[in-house]
C-alpha positions, -999 to +999 in steps of 0.1 A: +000+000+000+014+034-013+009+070+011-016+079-010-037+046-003-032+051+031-046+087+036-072+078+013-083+050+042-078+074+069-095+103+054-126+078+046-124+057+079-129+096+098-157+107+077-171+077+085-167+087+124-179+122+117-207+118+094-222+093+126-219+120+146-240+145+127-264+120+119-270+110+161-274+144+163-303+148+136-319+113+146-314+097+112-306+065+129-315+048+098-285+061+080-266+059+108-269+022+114-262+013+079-227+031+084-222-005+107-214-040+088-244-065+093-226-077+127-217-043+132-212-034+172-217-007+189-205-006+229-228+024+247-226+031+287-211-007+290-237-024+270-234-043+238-255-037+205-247-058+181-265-059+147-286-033+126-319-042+149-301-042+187-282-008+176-314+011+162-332-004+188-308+013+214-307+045+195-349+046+194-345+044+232-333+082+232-352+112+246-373+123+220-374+162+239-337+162+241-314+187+224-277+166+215-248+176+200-216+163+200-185+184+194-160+155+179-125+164+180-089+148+177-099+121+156-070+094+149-071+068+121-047+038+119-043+017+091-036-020+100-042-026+059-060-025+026-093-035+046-091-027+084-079+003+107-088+017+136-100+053+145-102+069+178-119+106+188-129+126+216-163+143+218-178+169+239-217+161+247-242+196+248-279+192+263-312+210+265-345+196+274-378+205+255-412+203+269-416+166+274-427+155+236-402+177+214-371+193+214-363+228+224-367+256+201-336+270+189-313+286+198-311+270+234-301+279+265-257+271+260-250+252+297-215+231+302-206+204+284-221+172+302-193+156+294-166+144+277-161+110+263-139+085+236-147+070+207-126+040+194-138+022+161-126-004+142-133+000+109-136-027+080-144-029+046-172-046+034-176-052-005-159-021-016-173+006+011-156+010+049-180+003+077-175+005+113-171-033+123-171-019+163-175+011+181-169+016+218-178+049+237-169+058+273-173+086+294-138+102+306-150+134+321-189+134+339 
């Protein structure tokens, strides 16, 4: 594998991490879930999904009144080869609460971060395109 092949990994492995981001955010789980392999897995507050159904499951489980974003930051893509690497990124977590049904009207209220958390993927590719094979988030700062 030439530099070029390389950076073309890592710069597709970290969209891959950053376009999941802004779709959480926008609850287009859908989408999001198909960024996964078929076995994909995704490791949230200790607990395994594993699978398109487990992880939208999880991700229909969210607030439907509550405001997200995440601020992703220092991401860090490793190539182990022509079809697997490894990515790793920090995120900041933003809340507001709307009325009980739907979110808050914009712009809302700016409070601390609620905290600040890890991201490590693994990433494989899957006839042609780069999925995330396994994600695991943990909290670092609460």
């Amino acid at each position: 594998m030439d530099e070029q092949e390389r950076r073309g990994i890592e710069a597709d492995c970290a969209k891959l991490m950053i376009r999941s981001v802004h779709l959480l955010d926008r609850r287009r789980y859908e989408p999001l879930t198909e960024l996964f392999g078929e076995e994909g897995e995704w490791v949230r507050g200790g607990t395994a999904y594993r699978g398109f159904d487990a992880i939208m499951g999880s991700l229909n489980e969210r607030a439907p009144d509550m405001l997200i974003r995440h601020i992703l930051t220092t991401i860090d893509v490793t190539v182990q080869g022509p079809e697997a690497a490894e990515g790793l990124g920090y995120f900041l977590v933003y809340k507001a609460s709307g009325d009980g049904k739907t979110e808050p009207a914009l712009p809302a209220p700016l409070t601390a971060a609620t905290m600040v958390a890890e991201m490590q993927d693994t990433y494989r590719k899957v006839e042609g395109d780069w999925r995330i094979a396994r994600r695991e988030t943990a909290r670092i700062f609460d």
